[in-house]
MIPA-115151 format. One record per residue: residue in three letters; residue number from 1; x, y, z of N, C-alpha, C, O in turn. Coordinates in Angstrom, 1 decimal. Each point is the difference from the previous one (the first is absolute). Layout:
<"Ala"; NUM; <X; Y; Z>; <X; Y; Z>; <X; Y; Z>; <X; Y; Z>>
...
This chain:
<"Unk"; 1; <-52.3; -1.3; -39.0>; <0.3; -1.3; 0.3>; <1.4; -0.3; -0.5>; <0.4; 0.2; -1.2>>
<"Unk"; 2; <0.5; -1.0; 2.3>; <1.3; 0.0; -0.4>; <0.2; -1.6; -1.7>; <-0.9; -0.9; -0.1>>
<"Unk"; 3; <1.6; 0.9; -0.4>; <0.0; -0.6; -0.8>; <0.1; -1.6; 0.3>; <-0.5; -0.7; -0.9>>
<"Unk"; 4; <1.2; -0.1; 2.1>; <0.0; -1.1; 0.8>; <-1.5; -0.2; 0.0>; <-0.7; -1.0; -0.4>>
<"Unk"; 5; <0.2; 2.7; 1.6>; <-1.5; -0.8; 0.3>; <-1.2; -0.1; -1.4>; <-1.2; -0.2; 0.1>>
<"Unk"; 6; <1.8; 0.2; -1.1>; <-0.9; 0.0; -1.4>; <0.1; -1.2; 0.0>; <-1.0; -0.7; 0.2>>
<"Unk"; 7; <2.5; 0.2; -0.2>; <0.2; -1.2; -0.6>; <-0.6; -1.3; 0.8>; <-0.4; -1.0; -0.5>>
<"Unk"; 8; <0.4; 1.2; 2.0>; <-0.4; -0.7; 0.5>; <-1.7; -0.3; -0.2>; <-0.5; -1.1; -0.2>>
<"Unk"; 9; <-0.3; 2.4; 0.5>; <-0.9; -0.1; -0.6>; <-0.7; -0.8; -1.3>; <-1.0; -0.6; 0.0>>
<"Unk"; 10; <1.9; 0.8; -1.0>; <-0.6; -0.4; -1.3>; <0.4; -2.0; 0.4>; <-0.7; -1.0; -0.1>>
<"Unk"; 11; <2.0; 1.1; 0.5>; <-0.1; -1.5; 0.1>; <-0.8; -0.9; 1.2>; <0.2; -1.2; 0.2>>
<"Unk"; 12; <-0.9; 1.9; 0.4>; <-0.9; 0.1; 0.9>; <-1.3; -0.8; -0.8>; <-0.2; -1.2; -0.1>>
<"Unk"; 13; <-0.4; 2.3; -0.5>; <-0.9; 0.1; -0.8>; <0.0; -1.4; -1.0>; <-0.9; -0.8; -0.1>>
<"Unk"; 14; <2.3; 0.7; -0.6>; <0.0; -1.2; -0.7>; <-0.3; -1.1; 0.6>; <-0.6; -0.8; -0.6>>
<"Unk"; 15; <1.1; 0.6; 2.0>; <0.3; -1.3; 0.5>; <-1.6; -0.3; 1.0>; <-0.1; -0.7; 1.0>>
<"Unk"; 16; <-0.7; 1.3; -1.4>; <-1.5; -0.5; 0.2>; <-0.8; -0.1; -1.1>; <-1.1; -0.3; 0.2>>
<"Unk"; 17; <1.5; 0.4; -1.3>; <-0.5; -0.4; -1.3>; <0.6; -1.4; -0.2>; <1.0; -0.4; 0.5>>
<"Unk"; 18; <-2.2; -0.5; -1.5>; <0.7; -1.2; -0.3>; <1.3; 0.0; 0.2>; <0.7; 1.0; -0.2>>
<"Unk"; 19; <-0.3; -2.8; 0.8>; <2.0; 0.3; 0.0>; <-0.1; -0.4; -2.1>; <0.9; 0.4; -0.8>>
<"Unk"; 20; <-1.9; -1.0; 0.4>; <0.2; -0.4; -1.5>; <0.2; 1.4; -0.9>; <0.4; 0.0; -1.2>>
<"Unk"; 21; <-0.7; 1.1; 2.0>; <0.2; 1.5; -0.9>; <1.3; 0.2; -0.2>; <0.4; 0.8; -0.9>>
<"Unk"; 22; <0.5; -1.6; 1.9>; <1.6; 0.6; 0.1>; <0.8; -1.1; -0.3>; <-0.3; -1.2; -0.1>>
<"Unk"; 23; <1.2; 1.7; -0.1>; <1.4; -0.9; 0.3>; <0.5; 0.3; 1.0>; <-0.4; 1.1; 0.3>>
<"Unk"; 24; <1.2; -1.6; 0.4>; <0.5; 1.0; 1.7>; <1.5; -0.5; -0.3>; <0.4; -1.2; -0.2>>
<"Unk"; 25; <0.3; 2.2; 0.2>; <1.7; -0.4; -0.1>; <0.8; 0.4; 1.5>; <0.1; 0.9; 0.7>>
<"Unk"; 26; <0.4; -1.9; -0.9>; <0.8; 0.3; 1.4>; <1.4; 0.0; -0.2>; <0.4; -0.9; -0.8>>
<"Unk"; 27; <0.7; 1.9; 1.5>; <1.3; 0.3; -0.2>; <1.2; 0.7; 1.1>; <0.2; 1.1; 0.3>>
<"Unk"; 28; <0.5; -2.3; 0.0>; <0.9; 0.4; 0.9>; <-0.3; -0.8; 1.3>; <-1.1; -0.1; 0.5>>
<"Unk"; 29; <2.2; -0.4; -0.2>; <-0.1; -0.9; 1.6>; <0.4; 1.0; 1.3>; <-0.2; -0.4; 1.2>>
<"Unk"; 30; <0.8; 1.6; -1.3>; <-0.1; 0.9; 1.5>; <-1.0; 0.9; 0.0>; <-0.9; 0.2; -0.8>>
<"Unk"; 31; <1.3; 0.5; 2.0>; <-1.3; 0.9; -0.1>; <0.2; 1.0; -0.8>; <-0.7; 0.3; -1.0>>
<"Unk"; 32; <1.6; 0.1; 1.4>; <0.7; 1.6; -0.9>; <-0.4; -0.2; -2.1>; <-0.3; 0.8; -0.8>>
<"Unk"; 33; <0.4; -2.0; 0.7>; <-0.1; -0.2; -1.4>; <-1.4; -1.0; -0.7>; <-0.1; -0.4; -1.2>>
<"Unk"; 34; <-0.5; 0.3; 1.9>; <-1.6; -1.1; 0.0>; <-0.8; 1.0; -0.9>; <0.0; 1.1; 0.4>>
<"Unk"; 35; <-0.4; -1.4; -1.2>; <-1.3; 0.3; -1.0>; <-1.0; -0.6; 0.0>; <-0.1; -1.1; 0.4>>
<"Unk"; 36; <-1.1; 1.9; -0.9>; <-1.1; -1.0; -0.4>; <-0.7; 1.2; -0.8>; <-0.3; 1.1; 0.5>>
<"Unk"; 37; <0.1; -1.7; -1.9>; <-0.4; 0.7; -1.1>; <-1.5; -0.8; -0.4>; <0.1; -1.2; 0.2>>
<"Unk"; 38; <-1.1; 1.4; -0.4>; <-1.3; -0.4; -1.0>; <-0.3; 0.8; -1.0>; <-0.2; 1.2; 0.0>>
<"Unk"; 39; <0.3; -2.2; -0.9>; <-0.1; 0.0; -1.4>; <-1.7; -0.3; -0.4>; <-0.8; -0.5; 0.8>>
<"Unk"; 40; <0.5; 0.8; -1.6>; <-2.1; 0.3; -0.4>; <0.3; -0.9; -1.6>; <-0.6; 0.6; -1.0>>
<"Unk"; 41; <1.2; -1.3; 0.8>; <0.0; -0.1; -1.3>; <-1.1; -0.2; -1.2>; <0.0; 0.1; -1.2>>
<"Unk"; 42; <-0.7; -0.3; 2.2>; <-1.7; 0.5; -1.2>; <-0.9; 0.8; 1.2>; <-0.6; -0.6; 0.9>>
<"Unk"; 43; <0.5; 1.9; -1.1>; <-0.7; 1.1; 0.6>; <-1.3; -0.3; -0.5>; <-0.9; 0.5; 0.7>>
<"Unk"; 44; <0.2; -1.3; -1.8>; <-1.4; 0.5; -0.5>; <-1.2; -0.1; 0.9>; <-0.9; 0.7; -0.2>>
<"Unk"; 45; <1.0; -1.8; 1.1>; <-0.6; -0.2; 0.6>; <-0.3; 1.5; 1.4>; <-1.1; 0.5; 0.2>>
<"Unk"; 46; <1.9; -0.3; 0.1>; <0.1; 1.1; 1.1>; <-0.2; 1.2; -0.8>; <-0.4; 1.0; 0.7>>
<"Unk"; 47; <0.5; -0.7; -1.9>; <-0.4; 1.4; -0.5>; <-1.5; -0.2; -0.5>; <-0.7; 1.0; -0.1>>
<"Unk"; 48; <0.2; -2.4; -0.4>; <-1.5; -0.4; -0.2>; <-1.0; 0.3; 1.4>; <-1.1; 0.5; 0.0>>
<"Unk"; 49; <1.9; -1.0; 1.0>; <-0.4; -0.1; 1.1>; <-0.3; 1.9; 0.7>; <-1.0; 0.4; 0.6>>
<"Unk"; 50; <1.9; 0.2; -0.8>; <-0.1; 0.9; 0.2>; <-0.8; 1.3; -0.4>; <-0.6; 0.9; 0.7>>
<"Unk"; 51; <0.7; -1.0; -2.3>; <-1.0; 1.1; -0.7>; <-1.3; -0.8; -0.8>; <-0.6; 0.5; -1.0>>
<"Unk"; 52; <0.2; -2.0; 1.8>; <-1.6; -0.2; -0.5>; <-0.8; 0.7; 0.7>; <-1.0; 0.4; -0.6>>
<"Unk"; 53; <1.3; 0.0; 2.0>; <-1.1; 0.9; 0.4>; <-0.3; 1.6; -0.4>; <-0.8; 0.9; 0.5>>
<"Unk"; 54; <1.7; -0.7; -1.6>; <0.1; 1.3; 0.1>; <-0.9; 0.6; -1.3>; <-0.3; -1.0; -0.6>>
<"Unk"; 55; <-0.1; 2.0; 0.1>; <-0.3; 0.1; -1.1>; <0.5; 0.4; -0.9>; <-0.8; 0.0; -1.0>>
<"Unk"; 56; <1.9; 0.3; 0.7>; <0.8; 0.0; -1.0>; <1.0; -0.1; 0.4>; <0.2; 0.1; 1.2>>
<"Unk"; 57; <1.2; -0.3; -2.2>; <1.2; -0.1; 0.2>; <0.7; 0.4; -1.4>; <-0.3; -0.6; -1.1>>
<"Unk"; 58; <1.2; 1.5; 1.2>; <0.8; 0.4; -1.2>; <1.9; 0.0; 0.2>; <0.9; 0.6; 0.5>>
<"Unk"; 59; <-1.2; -1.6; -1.3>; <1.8; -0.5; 0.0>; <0.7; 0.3; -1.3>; <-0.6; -0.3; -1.0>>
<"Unk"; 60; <1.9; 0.9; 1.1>; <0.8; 0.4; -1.0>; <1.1; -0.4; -0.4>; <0.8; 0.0; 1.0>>
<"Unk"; 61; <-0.3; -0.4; -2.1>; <1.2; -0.4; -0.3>; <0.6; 0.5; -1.0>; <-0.8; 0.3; -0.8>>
<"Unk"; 62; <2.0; -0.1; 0.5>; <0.4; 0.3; -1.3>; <0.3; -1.8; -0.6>; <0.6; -0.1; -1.1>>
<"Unk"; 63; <-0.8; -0.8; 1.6>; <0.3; -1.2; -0.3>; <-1.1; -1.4; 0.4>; <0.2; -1.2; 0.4>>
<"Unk"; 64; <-1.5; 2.1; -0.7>; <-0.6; -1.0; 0.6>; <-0.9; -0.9; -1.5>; <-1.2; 0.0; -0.3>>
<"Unk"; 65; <2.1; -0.6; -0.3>; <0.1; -0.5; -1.4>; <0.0; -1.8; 0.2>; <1.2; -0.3; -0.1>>
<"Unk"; 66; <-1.6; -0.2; 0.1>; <-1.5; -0.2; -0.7>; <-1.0; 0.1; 1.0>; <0.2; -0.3; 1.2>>
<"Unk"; 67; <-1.3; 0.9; -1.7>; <-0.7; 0.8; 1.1>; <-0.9; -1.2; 1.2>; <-0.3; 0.0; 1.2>>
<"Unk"; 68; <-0.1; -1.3; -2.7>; <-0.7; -1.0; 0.9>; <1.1; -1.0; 1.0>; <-0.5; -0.7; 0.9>>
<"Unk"; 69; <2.0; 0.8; -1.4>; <1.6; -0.5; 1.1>; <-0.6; 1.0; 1.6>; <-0.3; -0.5; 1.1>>
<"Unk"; 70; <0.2; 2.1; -1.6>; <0.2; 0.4; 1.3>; <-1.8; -0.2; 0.7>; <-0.2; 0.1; 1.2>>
<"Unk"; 71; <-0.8; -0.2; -2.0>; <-1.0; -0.1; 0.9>; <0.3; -1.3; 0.8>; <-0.3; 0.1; 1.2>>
<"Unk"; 72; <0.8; -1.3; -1.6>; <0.0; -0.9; 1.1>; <1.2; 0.3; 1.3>; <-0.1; -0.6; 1.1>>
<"Unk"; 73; <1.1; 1.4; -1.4>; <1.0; 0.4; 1.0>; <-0.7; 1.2; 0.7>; <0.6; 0.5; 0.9>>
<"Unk"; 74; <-1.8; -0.1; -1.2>; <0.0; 0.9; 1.2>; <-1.1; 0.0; 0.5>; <-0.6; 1.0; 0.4>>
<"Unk"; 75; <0.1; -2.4; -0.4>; <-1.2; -0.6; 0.4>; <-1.6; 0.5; -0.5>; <-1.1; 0.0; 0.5>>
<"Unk"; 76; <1.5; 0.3; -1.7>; <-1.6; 0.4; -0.6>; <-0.8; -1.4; -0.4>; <0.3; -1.1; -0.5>>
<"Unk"; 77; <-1.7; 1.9; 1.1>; <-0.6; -1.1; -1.0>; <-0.2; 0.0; -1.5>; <0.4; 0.9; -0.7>>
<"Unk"; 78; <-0.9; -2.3; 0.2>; <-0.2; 0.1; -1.4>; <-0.9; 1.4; -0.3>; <0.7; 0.7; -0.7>>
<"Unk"; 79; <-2.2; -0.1; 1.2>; <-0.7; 0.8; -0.6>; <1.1; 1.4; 0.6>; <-0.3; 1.1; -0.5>>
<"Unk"; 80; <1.0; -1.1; 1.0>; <0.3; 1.3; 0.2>; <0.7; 0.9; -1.1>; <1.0; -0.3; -0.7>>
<"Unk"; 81; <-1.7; 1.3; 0.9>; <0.6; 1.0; -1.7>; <1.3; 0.3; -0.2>; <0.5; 0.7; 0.9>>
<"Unk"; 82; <0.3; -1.1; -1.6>; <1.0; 0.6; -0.1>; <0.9; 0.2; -1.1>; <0.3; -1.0; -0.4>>
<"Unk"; 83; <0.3; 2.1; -0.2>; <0.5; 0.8; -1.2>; <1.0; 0.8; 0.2>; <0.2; 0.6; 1.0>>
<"Unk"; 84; <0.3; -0.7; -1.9>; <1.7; 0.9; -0.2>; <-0.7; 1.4; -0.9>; <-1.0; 0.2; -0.7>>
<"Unk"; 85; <2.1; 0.4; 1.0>; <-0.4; 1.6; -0.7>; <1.5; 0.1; -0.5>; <1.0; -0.6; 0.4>>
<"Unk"; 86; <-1.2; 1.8; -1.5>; <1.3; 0.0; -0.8>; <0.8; 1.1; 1.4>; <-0.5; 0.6; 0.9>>
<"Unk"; 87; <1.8; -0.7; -1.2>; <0.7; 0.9; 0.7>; <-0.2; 1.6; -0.6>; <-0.2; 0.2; -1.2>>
<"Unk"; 88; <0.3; 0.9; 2.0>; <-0.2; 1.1; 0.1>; <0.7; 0.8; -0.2>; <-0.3; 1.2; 0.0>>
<"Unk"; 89; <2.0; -1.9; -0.2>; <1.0; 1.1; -0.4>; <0.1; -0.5; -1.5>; <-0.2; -1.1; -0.5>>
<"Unk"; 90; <0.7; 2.4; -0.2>; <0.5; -0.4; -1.4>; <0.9; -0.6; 0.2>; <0.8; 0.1; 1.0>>
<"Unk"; 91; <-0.8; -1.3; -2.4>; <0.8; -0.7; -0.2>; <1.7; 0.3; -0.4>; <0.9; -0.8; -0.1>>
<"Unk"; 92; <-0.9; 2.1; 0.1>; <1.5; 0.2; -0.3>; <0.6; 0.7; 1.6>; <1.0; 0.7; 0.2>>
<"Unk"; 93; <-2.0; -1.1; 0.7>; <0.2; 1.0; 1.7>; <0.8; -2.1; 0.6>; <0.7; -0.3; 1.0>>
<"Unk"; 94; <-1.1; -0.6; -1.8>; <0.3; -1.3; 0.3>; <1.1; -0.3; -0.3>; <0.3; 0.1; -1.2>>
<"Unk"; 95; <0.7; -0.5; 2.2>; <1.4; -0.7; 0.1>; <0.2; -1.0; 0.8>; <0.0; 0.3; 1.2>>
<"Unk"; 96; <0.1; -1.5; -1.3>; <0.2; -1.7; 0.9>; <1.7; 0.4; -0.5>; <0.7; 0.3; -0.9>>
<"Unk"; 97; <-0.8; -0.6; 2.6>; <1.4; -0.2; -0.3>; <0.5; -1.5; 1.6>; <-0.4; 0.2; 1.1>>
<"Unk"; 98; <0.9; -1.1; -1.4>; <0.2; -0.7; 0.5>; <2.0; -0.3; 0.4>; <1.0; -0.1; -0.7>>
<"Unk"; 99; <-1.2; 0.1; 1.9>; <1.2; -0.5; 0.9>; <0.0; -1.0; 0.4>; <-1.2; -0.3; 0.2>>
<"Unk"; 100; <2.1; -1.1; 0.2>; <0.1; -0.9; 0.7>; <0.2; 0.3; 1.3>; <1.2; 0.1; 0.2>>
<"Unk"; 101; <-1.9; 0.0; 0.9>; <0.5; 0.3; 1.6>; <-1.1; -1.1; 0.6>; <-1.2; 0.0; -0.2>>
<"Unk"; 102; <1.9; -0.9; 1.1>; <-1.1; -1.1; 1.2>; <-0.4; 1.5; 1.2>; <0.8; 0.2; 0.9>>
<"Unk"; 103; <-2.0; 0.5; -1.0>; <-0.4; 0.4; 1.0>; <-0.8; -0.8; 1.1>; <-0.8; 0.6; 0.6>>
<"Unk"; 104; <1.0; -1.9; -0.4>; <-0.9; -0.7; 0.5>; <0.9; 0.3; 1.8>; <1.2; 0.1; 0.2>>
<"Unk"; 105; <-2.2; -0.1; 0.5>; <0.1; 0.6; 1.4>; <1.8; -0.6; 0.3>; <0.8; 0.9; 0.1>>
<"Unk"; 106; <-0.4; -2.2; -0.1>; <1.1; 0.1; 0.5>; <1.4; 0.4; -1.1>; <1.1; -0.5; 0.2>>
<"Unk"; 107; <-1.4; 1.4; -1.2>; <0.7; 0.1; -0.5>; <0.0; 1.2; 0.0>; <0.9; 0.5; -0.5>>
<"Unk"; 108; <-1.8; 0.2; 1.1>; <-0.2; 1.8; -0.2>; <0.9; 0.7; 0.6>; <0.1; 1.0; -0.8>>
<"Unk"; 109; <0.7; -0.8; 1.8>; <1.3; 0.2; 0.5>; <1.1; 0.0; -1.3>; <0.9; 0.9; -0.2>>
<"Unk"; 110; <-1.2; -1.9; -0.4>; <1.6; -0.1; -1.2>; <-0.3; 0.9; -0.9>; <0.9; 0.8; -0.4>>
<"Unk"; 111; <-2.1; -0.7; 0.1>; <-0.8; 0.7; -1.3>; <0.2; 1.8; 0.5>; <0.1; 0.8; -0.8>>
<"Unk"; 112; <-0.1; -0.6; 1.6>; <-0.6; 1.5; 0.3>; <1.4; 0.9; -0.6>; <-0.1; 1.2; -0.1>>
<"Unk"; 113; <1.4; -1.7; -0.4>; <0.5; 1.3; -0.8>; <-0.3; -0.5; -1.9>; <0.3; 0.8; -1.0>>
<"Unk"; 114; <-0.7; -1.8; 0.8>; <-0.3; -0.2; -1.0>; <-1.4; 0.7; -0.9>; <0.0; 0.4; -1.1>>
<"Unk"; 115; <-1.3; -0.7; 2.4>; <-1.2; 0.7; -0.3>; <0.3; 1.7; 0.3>; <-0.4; 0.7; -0.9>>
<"Unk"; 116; <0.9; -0.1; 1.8>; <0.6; 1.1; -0.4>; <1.1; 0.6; -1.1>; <0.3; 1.2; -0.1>>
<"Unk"; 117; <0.1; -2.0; -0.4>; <1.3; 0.3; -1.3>; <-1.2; 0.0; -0.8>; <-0.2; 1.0; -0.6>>
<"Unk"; 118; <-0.9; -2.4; 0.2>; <-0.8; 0.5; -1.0>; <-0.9; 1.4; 0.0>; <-0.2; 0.6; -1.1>>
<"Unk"; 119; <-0.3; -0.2; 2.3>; <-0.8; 0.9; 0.0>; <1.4; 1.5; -0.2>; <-0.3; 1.1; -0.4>>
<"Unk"; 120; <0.9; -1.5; 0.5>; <1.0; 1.6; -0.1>; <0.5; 0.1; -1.3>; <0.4; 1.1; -0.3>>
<"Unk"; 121; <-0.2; -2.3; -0.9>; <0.4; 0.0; -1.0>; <-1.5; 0.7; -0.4>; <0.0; 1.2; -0.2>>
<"Unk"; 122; <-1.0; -1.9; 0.2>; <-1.6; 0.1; -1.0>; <-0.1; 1.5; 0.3>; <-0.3; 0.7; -1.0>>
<"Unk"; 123; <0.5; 0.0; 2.3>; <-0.4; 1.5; 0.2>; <1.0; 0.7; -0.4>; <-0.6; 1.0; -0.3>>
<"Unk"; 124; <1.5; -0.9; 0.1>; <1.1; 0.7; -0.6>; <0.2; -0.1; -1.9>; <0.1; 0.9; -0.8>>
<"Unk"; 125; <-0.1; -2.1; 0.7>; <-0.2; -0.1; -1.5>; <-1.3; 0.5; -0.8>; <0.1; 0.1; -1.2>>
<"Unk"; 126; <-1.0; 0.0; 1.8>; <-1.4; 0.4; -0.2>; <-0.6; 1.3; 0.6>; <-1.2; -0.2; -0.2>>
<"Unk"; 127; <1.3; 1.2; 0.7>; <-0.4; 0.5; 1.1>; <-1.8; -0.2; 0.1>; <-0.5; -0.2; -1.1>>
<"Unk"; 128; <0.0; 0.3; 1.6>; <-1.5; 0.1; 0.5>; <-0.6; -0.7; 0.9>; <0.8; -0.4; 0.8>>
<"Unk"; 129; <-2.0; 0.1; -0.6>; <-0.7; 0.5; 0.9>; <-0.2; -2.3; 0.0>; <-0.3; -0.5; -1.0>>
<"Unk"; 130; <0.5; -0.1; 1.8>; <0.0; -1.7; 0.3>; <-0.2; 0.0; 1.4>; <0.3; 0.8; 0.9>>
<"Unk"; 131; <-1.0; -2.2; -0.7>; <-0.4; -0.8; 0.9>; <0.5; -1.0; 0.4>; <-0.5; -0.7; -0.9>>
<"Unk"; 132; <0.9; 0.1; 1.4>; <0.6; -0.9; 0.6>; <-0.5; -1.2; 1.0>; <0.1; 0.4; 1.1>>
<"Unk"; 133; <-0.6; -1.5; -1.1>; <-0.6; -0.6; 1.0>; <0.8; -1.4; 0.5>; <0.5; -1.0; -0.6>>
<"Unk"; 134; <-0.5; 1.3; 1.7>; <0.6; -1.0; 0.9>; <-1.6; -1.2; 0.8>; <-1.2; 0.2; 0.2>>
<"Unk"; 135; <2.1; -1.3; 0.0>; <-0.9; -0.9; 0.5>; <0.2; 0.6; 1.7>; <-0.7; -0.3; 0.9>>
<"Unk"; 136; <1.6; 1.0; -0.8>; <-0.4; 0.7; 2.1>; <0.4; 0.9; 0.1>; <0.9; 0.2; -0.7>>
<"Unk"; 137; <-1.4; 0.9; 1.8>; <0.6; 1.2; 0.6>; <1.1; -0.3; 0.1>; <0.9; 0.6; -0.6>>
<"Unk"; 138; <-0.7; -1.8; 1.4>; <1.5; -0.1; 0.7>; <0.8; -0.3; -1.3>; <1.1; 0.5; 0.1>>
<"Unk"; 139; <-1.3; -1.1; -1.2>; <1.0; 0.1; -1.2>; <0.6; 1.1; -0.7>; <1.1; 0.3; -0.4>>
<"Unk"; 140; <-2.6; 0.6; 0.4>; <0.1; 1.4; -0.8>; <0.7; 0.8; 1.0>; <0.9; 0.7; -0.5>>
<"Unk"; 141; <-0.9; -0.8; 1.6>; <0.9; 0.9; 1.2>; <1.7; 0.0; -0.4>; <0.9; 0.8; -0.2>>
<"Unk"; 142; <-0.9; -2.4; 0.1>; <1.5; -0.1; 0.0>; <0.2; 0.5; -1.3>; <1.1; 0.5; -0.1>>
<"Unk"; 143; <-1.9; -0.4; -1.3>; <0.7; 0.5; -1.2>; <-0.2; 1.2; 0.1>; <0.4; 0.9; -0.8>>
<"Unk"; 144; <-1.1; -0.5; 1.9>; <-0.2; 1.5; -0.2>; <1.7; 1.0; 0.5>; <0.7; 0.9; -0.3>>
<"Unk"; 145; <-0.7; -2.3; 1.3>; <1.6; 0.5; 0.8>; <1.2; 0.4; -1.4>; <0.7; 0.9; -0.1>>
<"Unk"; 146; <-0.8; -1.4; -0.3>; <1.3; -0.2; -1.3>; <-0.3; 0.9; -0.8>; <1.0; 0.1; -0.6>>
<"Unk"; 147; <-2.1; 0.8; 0.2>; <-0.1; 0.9; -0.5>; <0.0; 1.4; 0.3>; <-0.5; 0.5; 1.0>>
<"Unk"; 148; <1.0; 0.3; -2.0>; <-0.4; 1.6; 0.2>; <-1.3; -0.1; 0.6>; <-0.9; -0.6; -0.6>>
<"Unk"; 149; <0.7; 1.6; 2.1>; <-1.7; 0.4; 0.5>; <-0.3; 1.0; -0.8>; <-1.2; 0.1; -0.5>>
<"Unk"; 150; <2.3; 0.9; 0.2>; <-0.9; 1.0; -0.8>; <-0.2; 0.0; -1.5>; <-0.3; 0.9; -0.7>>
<"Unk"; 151; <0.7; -2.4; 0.2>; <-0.9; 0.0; -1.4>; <-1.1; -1.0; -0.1>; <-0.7; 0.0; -1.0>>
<"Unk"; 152; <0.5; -1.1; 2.3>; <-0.5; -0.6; -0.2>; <-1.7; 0.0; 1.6>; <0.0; 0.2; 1.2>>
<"Unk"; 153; <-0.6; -0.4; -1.9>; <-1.1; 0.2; 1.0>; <-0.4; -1.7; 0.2>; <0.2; -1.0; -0.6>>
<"Unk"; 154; <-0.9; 1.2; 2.0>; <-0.3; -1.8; 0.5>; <-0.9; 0.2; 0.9>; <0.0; 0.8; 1.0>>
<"Unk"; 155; <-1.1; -1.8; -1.4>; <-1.8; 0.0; 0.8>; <0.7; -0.2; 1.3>; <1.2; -0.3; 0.1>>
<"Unk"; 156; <-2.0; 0.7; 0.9>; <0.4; -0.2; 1.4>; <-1.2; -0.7; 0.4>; <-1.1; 0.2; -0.4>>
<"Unk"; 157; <1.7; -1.4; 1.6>; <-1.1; -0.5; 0.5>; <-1.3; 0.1; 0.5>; <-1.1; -0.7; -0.1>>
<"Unk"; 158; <1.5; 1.8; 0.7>; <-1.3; 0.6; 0.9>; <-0.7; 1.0; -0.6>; <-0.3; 0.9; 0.8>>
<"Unk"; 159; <-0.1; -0.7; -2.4>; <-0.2; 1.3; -0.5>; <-1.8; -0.5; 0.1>; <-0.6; -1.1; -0.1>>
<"Unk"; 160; <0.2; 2.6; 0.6>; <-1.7; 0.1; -0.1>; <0.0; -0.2; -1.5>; <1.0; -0.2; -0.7>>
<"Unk"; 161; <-2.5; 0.1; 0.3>; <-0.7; 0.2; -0.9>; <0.3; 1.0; -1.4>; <0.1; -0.2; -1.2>>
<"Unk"; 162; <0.0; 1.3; 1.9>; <0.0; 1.8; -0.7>; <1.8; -0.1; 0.1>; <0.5; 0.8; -0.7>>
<"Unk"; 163; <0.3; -1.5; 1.4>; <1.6; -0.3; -0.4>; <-0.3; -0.5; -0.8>; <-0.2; 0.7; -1.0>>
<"Unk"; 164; <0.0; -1.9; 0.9>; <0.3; -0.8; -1.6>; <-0.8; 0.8; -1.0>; <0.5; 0.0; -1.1>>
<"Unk"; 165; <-1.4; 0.6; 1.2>; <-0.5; 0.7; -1.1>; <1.2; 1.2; -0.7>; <0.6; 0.1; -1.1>>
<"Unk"; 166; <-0.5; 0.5; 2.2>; <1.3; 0.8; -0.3>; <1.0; 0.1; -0.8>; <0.4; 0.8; -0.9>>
<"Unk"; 167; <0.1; -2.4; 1.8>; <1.4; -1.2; -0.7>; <-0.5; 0.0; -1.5>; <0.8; 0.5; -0.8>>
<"Unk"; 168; <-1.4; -0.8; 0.5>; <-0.6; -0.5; -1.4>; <-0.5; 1.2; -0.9>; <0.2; 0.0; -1.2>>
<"Unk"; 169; <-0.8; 1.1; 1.9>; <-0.1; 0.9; -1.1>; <1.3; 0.8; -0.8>; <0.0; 0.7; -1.1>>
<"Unk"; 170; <1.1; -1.0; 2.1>; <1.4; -0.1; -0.9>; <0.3; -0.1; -1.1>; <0.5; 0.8; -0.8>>
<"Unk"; 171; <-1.0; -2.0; 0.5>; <0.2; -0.7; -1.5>; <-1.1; 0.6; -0.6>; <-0.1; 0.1; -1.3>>
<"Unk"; 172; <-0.9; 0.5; 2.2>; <-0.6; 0.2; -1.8>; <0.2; 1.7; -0.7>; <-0.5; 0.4; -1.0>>
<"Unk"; 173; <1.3; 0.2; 1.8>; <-0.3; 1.5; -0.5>; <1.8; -0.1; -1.3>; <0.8; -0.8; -0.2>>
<"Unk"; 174; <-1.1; 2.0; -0.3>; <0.7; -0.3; -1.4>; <2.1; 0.3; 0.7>; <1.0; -0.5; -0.3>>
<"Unk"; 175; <-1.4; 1.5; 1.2>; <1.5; 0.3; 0.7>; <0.8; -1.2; 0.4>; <-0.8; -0.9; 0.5>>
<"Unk"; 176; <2.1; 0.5; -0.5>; <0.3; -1.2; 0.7>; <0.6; 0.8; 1.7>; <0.3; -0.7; 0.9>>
């Protein structure tokens, strides 16, 4: 599916759900330059709505702090179980490291040799084995452009099952 017909689709999909679910932004008076973006600014309802029929649901965050903040953002009910577990890497395998960059969609174009400069500093100053996650293919594509292919590896869209298993058993064997 080309990435237009996604888009259309998904705002497809939005625009038969409550119009109270969205914000609908509109932009630009020709054709060549006309927008229309929807915004979800409180999803709980549509993710409540979605996984009450189901019988379980397991959601992960490295930031889902305070736990009873995110049960009302991701539409749980009050009885629904829910618990943090300690993280799984040693604490000396832990580094936050924080940059100022606006990756928010219309600024990702400006950003992409900056999110690449940080990723080429952190691998080079450090060597090993990191992850990287982008909010889209289409973002991770363009930083993938700016980088060495043969030091850096990048999920592809269309990977089966037994590919991403693959992808990922990368990281865990001890060779880089």
């Amino acid at each position: 599916m080309t990435e237009i017909t996604y888009d259309v689709f998904s705002f497809l999909r939005a625009r038969r759900r409550e119009t109270r679910d969205y914000v609908f932004i509109w932009e630009g008076r020709d054709r060549k330059t006309r927008r229309i973006t929807a915004f979800a600014p409180d999803v709980s309802d549509f993710l409540h709505d979605t996984t009450a029929p189901m019988n379980g649901v397991v959601c992960f965050s490295a930031t889902m702090h305070p736990i009873d903040d995110m049960k009302m953002l991701i539409g749980a009910d009050e009885d629904d179980a829910c618990f943090s577990m300690p993280s799984p890497f040693p604490p000396e395998n832990l580094l936050v490291l924080q940059k100022n960059i606006n990756t928010r969609y219309q600024q990702r174009d400006a950003t992409l040799p900056q999110i690449a400069d940080c990723i080429r500093q952190l691998t080079e100053s450090h060597p090993g084995k990191y992850m990287v996650f982008f909010p889209s293919f289409a973002y991770m594509e363009k930083v993938t452009e700016l980088l060495d292919e043969d030091t850096y590896m990048m999920q592809q869209r269309s990977m089966s099952l037994s590919q991403r298993e693959e992808f990922l058993a990368r990281f865990l064997h001890e060779s880089s």
